[in-house]
C-alpha positions in Angstrom: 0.0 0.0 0.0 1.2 3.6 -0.1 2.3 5.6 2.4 2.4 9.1 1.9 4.0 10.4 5.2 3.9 14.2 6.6 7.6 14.9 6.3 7.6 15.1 2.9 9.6 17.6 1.5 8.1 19.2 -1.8 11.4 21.1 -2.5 14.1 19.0 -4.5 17.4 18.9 -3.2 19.6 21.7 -3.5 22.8 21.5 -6.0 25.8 22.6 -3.9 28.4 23.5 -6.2 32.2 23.4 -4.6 32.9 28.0 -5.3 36.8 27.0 -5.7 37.4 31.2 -6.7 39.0 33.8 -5.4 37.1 36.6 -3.8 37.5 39.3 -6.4 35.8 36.7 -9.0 33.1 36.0 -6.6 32.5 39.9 -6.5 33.0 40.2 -10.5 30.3 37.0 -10.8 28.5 39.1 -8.8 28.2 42.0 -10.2 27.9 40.4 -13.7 25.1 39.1 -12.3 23.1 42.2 -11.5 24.0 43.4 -14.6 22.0 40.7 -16.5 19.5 40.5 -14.4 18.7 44.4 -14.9 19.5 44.3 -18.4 16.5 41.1 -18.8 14.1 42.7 -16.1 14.6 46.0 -18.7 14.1 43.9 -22.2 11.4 41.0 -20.9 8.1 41.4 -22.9 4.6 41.4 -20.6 2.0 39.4 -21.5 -1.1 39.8 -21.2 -3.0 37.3 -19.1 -6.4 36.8 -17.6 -6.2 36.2 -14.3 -9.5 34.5 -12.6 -10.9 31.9 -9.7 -12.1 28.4 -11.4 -15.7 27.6 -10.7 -17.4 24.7 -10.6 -18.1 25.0 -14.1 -22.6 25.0 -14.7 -23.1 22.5 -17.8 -26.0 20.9 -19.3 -27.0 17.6 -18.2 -23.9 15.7 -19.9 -22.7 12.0 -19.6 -18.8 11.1 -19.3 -18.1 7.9 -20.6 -15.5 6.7 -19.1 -11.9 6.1 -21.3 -8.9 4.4 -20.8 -7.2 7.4 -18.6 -3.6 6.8 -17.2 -1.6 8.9 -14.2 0.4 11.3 -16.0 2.6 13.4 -13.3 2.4 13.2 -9.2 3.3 16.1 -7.0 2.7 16.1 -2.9 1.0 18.9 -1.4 -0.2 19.9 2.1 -0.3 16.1 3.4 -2.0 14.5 0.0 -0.3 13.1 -3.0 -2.0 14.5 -5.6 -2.0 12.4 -9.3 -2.8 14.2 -12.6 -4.1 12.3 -15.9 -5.8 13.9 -19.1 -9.5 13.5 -17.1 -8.8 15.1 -14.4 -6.8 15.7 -11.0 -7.0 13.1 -7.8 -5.9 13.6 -4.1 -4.9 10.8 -2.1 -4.9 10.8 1.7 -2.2 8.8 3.7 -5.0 5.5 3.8 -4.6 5.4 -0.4 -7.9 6.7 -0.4 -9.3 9.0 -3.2 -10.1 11.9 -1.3 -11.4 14.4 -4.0 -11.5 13.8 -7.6 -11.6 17.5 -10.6 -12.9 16.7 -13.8 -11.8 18.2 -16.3 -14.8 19.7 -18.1 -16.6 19.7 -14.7 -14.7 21.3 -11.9 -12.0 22.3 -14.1 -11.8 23.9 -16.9 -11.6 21.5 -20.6 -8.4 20.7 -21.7 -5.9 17.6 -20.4 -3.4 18.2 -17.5 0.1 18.0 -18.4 2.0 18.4 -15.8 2.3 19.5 -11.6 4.6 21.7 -9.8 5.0 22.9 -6.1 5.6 26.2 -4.5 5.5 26.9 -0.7 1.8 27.6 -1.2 -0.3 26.3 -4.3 0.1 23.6 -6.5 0.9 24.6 -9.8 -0.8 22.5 -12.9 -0.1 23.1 -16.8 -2.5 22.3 -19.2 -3.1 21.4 -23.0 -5.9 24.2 -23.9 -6.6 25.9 -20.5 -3.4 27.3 -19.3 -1.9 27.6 -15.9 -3.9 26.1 -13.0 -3.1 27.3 -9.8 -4.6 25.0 -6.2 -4.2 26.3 -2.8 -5.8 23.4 -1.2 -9.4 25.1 -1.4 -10.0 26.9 -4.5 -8.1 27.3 -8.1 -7.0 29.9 -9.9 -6.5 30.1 -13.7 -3.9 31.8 -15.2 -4.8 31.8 -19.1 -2.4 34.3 -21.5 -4.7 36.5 -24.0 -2.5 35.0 -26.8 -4.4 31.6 -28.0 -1.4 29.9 -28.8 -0.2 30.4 -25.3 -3.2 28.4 -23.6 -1.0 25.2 -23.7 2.1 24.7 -21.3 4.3 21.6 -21.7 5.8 22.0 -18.4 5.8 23.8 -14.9 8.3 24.4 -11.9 7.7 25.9 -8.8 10.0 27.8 -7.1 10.8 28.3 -3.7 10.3 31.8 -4.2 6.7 31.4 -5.2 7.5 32.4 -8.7 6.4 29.6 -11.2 8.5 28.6 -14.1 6.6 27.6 -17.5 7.6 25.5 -20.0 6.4 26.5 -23.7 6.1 25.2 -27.3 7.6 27.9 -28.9 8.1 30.7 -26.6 11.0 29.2 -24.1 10.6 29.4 -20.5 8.1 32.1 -18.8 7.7 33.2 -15.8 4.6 33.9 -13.3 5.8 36.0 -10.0 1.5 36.2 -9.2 1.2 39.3 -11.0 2.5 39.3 -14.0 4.0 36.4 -16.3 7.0 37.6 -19.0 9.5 36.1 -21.0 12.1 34.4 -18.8 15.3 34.3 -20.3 16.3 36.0 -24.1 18.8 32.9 -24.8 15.7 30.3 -24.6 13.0 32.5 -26.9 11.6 30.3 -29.1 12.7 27.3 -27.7 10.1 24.2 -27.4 11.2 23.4 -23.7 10.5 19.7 -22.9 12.1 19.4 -19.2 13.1 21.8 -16.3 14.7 20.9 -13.3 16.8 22.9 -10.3 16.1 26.1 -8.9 16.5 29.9 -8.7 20.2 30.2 -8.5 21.0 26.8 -10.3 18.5 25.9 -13.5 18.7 23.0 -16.1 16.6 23.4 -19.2 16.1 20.9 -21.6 14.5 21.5 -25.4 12.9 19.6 -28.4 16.2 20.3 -30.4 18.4 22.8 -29.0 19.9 20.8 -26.6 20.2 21.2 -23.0 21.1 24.5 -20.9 22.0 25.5 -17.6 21.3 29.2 -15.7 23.4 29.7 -13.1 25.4 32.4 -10.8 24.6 35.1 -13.9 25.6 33.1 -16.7 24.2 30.7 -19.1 25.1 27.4 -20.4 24.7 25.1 -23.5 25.2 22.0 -24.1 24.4 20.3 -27.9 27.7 18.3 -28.5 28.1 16.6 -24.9 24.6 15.0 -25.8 24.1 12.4 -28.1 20.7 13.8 -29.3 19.9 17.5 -28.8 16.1 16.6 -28.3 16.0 16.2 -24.3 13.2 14.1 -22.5 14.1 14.2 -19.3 16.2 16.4 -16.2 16.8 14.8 -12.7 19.3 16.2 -10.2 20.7 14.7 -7.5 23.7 16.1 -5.1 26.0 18.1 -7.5 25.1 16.0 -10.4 22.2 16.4 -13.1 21.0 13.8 -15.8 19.9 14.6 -19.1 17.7 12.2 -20.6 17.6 11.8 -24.6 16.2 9.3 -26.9 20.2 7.7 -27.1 20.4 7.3 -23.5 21.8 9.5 -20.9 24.5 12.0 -19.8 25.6 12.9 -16.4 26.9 16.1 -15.7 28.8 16.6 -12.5 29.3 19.9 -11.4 28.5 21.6 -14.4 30.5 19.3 -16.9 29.9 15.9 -19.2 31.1 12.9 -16.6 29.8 9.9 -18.6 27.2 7.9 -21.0 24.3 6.1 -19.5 21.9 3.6 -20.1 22.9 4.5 -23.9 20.5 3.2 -26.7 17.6 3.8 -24.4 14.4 6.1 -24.9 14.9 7.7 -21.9 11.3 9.3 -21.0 11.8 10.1 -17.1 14.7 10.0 -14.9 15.2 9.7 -10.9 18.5 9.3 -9.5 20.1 9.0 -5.5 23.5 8.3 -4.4 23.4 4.5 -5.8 21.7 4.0 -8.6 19.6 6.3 -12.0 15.9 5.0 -12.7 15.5 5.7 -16.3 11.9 5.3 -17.6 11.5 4.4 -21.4 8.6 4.6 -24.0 8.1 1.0 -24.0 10.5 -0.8 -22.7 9.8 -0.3 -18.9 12.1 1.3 -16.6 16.3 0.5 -16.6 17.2 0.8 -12.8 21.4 1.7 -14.1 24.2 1.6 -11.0 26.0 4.3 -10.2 28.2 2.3 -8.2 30.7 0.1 -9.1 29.7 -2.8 -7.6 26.0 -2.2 -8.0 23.7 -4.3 -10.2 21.1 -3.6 -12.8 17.5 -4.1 -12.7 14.4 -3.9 -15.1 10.7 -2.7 -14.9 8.1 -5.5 -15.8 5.4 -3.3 -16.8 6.5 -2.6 -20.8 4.2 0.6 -20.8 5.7 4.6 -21.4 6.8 5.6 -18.2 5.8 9.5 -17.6 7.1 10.0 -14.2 9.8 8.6 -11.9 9.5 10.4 -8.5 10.8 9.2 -4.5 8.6 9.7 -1.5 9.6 9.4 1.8 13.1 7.7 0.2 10.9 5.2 -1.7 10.9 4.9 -5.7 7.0 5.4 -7.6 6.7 5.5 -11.0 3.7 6.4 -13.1 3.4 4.3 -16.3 -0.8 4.3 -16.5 -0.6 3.0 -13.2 1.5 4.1 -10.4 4.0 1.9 -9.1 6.6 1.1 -5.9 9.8 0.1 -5.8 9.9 -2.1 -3.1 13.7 -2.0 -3.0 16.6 0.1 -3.8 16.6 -1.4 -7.1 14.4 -3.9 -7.9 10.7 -5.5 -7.3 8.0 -3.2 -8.4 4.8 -3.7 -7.5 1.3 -2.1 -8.6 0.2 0.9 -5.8 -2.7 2.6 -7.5 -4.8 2.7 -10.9 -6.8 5.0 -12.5 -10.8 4.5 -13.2 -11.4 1.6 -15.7 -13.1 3.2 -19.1 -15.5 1.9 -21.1 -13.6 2.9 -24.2 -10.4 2.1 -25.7 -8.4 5.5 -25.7 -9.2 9.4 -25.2 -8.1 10.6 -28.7 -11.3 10.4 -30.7 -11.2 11.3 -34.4 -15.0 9.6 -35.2 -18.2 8.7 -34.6 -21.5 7.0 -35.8 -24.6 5.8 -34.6 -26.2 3.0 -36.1 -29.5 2.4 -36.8 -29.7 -0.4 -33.9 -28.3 1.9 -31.6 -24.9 1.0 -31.5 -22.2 3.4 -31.2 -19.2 3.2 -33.2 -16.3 5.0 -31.7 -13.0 5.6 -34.1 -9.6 7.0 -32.5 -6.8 9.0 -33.9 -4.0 5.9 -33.7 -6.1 2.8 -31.3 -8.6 1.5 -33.9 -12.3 1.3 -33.2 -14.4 0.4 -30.6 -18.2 -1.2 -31.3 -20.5 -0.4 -28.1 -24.3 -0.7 -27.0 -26.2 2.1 -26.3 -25.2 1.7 -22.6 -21.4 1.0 -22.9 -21.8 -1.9 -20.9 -20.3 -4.3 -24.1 -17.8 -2.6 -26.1 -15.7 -4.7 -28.5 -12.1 -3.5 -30.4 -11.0 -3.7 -33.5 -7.3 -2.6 -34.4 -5.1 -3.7 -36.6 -2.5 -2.5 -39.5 -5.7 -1.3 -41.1 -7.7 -0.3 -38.6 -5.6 2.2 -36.9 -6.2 5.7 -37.6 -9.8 6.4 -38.7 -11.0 9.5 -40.3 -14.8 8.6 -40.8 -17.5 6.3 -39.7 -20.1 5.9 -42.6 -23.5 3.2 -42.1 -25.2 2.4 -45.4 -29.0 3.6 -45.3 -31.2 0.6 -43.9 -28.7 -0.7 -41.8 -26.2 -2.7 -43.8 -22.7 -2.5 -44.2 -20.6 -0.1 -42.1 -17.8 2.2 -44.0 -14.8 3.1 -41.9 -12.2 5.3 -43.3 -8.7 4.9 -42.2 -5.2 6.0 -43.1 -4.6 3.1 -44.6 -7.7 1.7 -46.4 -11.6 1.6 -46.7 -13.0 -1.3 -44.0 -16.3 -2.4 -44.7 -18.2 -4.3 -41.9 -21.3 -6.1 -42.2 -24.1 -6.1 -39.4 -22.5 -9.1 -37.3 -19.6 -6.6 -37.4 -17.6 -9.0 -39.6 -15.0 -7.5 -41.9 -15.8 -8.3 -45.3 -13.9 -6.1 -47.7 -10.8 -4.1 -47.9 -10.0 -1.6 -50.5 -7.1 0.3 -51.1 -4.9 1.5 -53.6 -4.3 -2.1 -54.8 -8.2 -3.0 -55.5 -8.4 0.4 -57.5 -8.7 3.3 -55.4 -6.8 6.8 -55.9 -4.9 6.2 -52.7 -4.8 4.0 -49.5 -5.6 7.0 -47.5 -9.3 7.7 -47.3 -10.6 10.6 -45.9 -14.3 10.6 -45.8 -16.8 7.6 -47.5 -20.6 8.5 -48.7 -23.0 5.6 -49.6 -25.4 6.0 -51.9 -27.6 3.9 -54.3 -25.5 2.8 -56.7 -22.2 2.2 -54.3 -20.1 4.8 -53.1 -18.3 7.7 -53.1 -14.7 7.7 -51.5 -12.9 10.5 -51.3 -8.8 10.4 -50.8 -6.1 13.1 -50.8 -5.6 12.2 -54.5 -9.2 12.9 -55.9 -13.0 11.0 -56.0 -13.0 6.8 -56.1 -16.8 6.4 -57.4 -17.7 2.7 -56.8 -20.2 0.8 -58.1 -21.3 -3.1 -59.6 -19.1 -2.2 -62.8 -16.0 -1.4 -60.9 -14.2 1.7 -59.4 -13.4 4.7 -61.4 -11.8 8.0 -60.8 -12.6 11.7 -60.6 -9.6 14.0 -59.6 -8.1 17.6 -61.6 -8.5 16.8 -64.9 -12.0 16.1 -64.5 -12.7 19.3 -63.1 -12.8 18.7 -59.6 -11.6 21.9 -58.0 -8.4 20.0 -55.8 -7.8 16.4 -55.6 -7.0 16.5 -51.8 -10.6 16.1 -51.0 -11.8 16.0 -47.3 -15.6 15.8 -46.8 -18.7 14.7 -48.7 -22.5 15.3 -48.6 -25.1 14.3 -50.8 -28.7 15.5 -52.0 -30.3 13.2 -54.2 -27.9 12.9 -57.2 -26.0 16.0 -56.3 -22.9 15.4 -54.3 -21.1 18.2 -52.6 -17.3 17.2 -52.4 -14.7 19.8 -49.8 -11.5 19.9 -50.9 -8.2 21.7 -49.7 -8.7 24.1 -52.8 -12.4 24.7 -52.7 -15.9 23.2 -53.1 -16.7 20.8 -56.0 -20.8 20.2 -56.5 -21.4 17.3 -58.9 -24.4 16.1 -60.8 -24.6 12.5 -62.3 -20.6 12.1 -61.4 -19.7 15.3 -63.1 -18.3 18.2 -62.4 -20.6 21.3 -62.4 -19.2 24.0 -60.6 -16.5 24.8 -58.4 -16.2 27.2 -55.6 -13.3 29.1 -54.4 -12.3 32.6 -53.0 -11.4 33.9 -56.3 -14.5 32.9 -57.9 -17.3 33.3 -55.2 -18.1 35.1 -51.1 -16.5 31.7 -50.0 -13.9 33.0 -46.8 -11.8 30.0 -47.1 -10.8 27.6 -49.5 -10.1 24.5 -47.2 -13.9 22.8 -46.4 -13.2 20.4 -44.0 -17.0 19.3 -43.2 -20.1 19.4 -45.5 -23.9 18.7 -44.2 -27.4 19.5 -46.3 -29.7 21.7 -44.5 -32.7 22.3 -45.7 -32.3 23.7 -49.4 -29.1 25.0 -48.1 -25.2 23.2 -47.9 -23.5 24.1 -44.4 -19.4 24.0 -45.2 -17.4 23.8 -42.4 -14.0 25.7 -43.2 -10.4 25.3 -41.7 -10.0 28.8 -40.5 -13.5 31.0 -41.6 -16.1 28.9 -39.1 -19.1 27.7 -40.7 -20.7 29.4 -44.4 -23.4 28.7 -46.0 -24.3 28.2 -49.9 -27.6 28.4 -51.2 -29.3 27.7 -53.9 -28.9 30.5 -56.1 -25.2 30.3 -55.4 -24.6 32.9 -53.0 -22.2 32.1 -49.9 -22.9 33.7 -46.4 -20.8 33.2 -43.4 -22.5 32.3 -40.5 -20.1 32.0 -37.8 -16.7 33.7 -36.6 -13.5 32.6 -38.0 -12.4 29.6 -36.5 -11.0 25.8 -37.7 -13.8 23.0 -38.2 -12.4 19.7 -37.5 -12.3 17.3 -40.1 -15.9 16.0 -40.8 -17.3 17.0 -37.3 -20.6 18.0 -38.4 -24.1 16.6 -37.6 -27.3 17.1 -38.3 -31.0 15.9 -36.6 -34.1 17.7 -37.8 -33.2 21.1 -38.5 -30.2 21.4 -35.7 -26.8 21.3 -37.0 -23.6 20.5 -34.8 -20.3 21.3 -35.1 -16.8 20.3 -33.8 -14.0 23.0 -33.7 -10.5 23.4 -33.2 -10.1 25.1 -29.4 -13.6 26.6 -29.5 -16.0 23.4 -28.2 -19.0 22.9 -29.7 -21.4 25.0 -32.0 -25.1 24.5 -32.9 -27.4 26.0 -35.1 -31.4 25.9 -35.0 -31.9 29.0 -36.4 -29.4 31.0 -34.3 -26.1 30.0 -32.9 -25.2 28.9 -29.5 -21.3 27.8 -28.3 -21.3 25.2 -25.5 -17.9 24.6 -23.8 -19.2 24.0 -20.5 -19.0 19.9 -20.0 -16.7 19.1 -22.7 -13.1 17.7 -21.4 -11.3 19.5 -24.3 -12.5 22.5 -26.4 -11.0 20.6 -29.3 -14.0 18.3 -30.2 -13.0 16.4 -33.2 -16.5 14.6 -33.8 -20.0 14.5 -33.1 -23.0 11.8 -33.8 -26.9 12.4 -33.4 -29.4 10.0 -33.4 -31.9 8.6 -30.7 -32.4 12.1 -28.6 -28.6 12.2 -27.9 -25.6 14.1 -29.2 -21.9 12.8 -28.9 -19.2 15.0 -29.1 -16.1 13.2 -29.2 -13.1 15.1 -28.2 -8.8 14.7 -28.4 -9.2 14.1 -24.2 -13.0 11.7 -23.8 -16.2 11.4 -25.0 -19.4 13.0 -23.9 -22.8 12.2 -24.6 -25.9 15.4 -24.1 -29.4 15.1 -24.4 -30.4 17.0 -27.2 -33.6 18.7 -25.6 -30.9 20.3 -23.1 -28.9 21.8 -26.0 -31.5 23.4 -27.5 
C-alpha cells in the first residue's frame, strides 16, 4: 500500500556547487550578475494574461463515458499526493484513499493536464488548452495568457520563491511572479522546452532540439555536443550531479560538466536518480534501474508501458506508467500501488463517430482503432489492426447494412455481425490508401482520398480528380442530396451532378472565406461547409455564400445534423449549434477541441482529443 508520510519535503534537493574562486571573482560573478539581471528585467516582454478563480463550471446535463485514462505526473502537497491524468486531478490521503476527484470539463476547466509543480503555497498544474492552473488546497486559480497559442504549457516548476516557471512550445521558459507572467530568459526565446529541473540560482533546461542549458550564478550554459541527441526528455538532479535524458540514452553532468554515458541506446522518457543508482523510464520498454556504483547491479521494470514520471517519496521509488508503481527495493521489485478509473472505451483521442441504426455506437480514435458499443457501454468490442488504426470517418449504409470506416490506410467495410468483409485500397483500385471521408449512396459509393474522388459501383471503381474538373484532388468531406454530391477539398468546393463536375467554388471565384472545407452537411435547401480557419458558411441555392459564424478551424468532418439542428466540432472553441441562431457550449466538454459528433436517438456525442461525452439534445437546444 502507499504511504504518503507528513515529512515530505516538496522542494528537491539543492545543487551545492564546490565555489573553488578567489574573492575578487566572486565579486565580479557578482556584479555580472546584476548586470543581466537588470539588463532582462529592462528587455522582458509582458503578456497579457487573464487572471481568474475556477468555478465549478454550470453544464447541461452531460454523460462522461468513461476512457482508458492513465496517471500522467504526481506532486505532494499539504499532506496529499495529488495524481494528474488527461480526465482530471485526484488527491490521495495517507489511507490510499481518493479523497477528491476534478474533472476536467466539470470542476476544471476543458483541456488535459500536463504536468504539476509545487511552490511553498499552491500547486501549480499546466495544461493542453486551458493554461496555468493554480490549487491552494481550497479553490483554483487560472492563469490563461490573451495570446491563444499560449493556452498550452508543456511544463511547470515551482520555485521556492513562489514564482512559477513555465515550460512552452515555442516561446522558451516564462515566468509567473502572481502578477505578472514575461518572458524568462532572451537565450531560450523560441525554444520548445521539454524538461526543467533545479532552482532559482541553479537551473537546467532541456529542449525539443536545442539541446540542453544551464542558468546559473549570472551566466548561461549550452550543451548540444556533450549529448548524443539534442532533443531532451528528461532532467533529474541529485547532489552536484544532473542527468539529461535523450532518446540515445543519458548523460551525467557533474558539477557543471559531461562525466559519462548512461543507459545509452535507451528512450529515456523520465529520470530519478540518489547516491546508488539512475531509474531511467523508457517509452516501452519499462524502466532500466542503471548503477551508479561500481559494484552495484542492474534491474528492469516488468510493466512494458511509457513511463511518464519517476519520483521518490519518503526515500521510496514510484513511478507512473498508466498506473503508479513502488519500488519495493533500492533497485528492484516493483509492484502495482494505485490505478486509474477503468473506461469503457479504448483511448481518449477520438477522431469519429456514428450511430447505427440499432443503436450502436461506433467510436474511431486517432492511432487505437475502433471500438463497437451498446447504447449503454456496458459491451464494447475493439477492432485494431495494420488497417484499422487511424480512422478519419464512420459511414453506415442507409437501412442498416454494411458499415464504412475510413482509415489512413484503407476503406473497411463491416457487415451487421460486425464482420470485416472487404478491404479496399490502392491495390483494389482506389486513388490512394488513404481515405478521408466515404458516402454511400444507391449505386455504391463515393470515396474521397487526398488524391481525388473513387466512385464505386457493380461495374468497378473509377476515378474523378483535376482533370475532370474537380476543384483540388485532396478532397476531405462529402454530402449528398439526391444525385447531387457536394465534395470539400483543400482548394475549394466541388458540386457534382450525375458524377460530373458542375461548378466549383473558391475565394477567387465566389463570397467563399476560405478555401479549405473540412465538413459538409445538407440543411434544408441549403449546404453548411465547415472551413479550416472561416467557421461555418453557407451556400444556397442561387449560389450565393454567407458566413454564418466567426472565423475559426472545423475539424475534419465533425458535423451533424438531426431535424433542423446542426452540430459542429472545432479546433479550441467546443461545440457550436445551429437551430436557427447559434449557440457555443464549452461547459461539460473535457477538451474545447471536439473532433467529432453523432446524433441520433435524442442524444448528441461530441467526441473530443481528451473523452467522450454524450448530451441530451432537448438540453442543447
Amino acid at each position: 500500500m502507499l504511504r504518503v508520510l507528513v515529512r515530505w519535503q516538496w522542494a528537491a534537493p539543492a545543487i551545492f556547487i564546490p565555489l573553488v574562486v578567489t574573492g575578487s571573482l566572486i565579486g565580479y560573478r557578482v556584479s555580472q550578475a546584476r548586470e543581466q539581471a537588470a539588463v532582462e528585467s529592462a528587455g522582458a516582454k509582458l503578456i497579457p494574461v487573464r487572471f481568474q478563480v475556477v468555478d465549478p463550471r454550470p453544464a447541461p446535463a452531460v454523460e462522461n463515458i468513461p476512457s482508458a485514462s492513465q496517471f500522467r505526473d504526481a506532486a505532494f502537497f499539504r499532506g496529499s499526493l495529488y495524481l494528474c491524468g488527461p480526465a482530471g486531478l485526484y488527491a490521495y490521503s495517507s489511507s490510499d484513499v481518493l479523497s477528491k476527484s476534478y474533472r476536467t470539463g466539470r470542476e476544471l476547466p476543458p483541456g488535459e493536464l500536463i504536468s504539476l509543480g509545487v511552490t511553498p503555497t499552491e500547486l501549480a498544474i499546466a495544461t493542453a488548452g486551458a493554461g496555468i492552473l493554480l490549487f491552494d488546497g481550497d479553490r483554483f486559480r487560472q492563469i490563461l495568457p490573451a495570446d491563444p497559442h499560449l493556452h498550452t504549457f508543456t511544463s511547470v516548476l515551482g520555485l521556492s520563491t513562489g514564482r512559477l516557471l513555465l515550460g512552452t512550445s515555442n516561446r522558451g521558459v516564462l515566468v509567473w511572479n502572481g502578477k505578472t507572467l514575461e518572458e524568462f530568459q532572451p537565450a531560450l526565446k523560441g525554444a520548445h522546452i521539454t524538461a526543467m529541473a533545479g532552482s532559482d540560482s541553479d537551473l537546467w533546461v532541456g529542449t525539443l532540439d536545442d539541446g540542453l542549458w544551464r542558468l546559473h550564478a549570472g551566466q548561461v550554459d549550452h550543451f548540444t555536443s556533450e549529448l548524443p541527441d539534442n532533443h531532451v526528455l528528461s532532467i533529474t538532479l541529485s547532489g552536484d550531479s544532473a542527468y539529461a535524458g535523450t532518446p540515445l540514452g543519458v548523460v551525467e553532468f557533474c558539477a557543471g560538466r559531461k562525466s559519462r554515458n548512461l543507459a545509452e541506446g535507451y528512450f529515456a522518457r523520465s529520470l530519478e536518480a540518489d547516491n546508488e543508482s539512475l531509474a531511467v523510464g523508457t517509452e516501452d520498454e519499462g524502466i532500466v534501474t542503471v548503477p551508479l556504483l561500481p559494484k552495484g547491479e542492474a534491474a528492469d521494470f516488468p510493466v512494458k508501458a511509457p513511463v511518464d514520471r519517476i519520483f521518490r517519496l519518503d526515500g521510496v521509488r514510484y513511478s507512473l506508467a498508466g498506473s503508479l508503481y513502488r519500488s519495493k527495493s533500492a533497485s528492484t521489485d516493483w509492484v502495482p500501488a494505485l490505478a486509474p478509473e477503468k473506461g469503457a472505451l479504448t483511448d481518449r483521442n477520438i477522431s469519429g463517430l456514428s450511430i447505427a441504426h440499432d443503436g450502436r455506437i461506433w467510436v474511431g480514435y486517432f492511432d487505437r482503432g475502433l471500438d463497437v458499443a451498446d447504447a449503454s457501454f456496458d459491451s464494447v468490442r475493439h477492432f485494431e489492426d495494420e488497417h484499422l488504426f487511424c480512422i478519419n470517418r464512420i459511414a453506415e449504409e442507409p437501412g442498416g447494412g454494411r458499415t464504412a470506416v475510413a482509415t489512413a490506410n484503407g476503406l473497411v467495410i463491416f457487415d451487421p455481425s460486425l464482420t470485416v468483409r472487404q478491404i479496399l485500397g490502392r491495390k483494389d483500385g482506389l486513388l490512394a490508401d488513404h481515405v478521408t471521408d466515404v458516402l454511400f449512396r444507391p449505386s455504391g459509393m463515393v470515396i474521397a482520398t487526398p488524391a481525388g474522388l473513387s466512385l464505386a459501383s457493380a461495374d468497378g471503381i473509377h476515378s474523378l480528380y483535376v482533370m475532370q474538373g474537380l476543384v483540388n484532388n485532396h478532397v476531405y468531406s462529402l454530402a449528398a442530396a439526391g444525385d447531387r454530391i457536394a465534395a470539400g477539398t483543400l482548394g475549394g468546393l466541388s458540386m457534382l451532378d450525375r458524377d460530373i463536375v458542375t461548378v466549383s467554388y473558391t475565394t477567387a471565384n465566389s463570397g467563399l472565406k476560405h478555401n479549405w472545407i473540412s465538413a459538409l452537411e445538407r440543411v434544408g435547401n441549403d449546404w453548411f461547409a465547415g472551413t479550416y480557419g472561416a467557421g461555418v458558411m453557407r451556400l444556397d441555392s442561387t449560389g450565393h455564400w454567407s458566413a454564418m459564424t466567426p472565423g475559426f478551424e472545423v475539424n475534419p468532418n465533425a458535423m451533424a445534423r438531426t431535424g433542423g439542428v446542426l452540430y459542429v466540432g472545432s479546433l479550441g472553441q467546443g461545440l457550436w449549434i445551429y437551430s436557427g441562431r447559434w449557440r457555443n457550449v464549452t461547459a461539460g466538454l473535457p477538451s474545447l477541441n471536439v473532433t467529432a459528433v453523432a446524433a441520433a436517438n435524442g442524444y448528441l456525442y461530441a467526441g473530443t482529443d481528451n473523452g467522450l461525452v454524450r448530451f441530451r439534445e432537448e438540453d442543447l437546444r
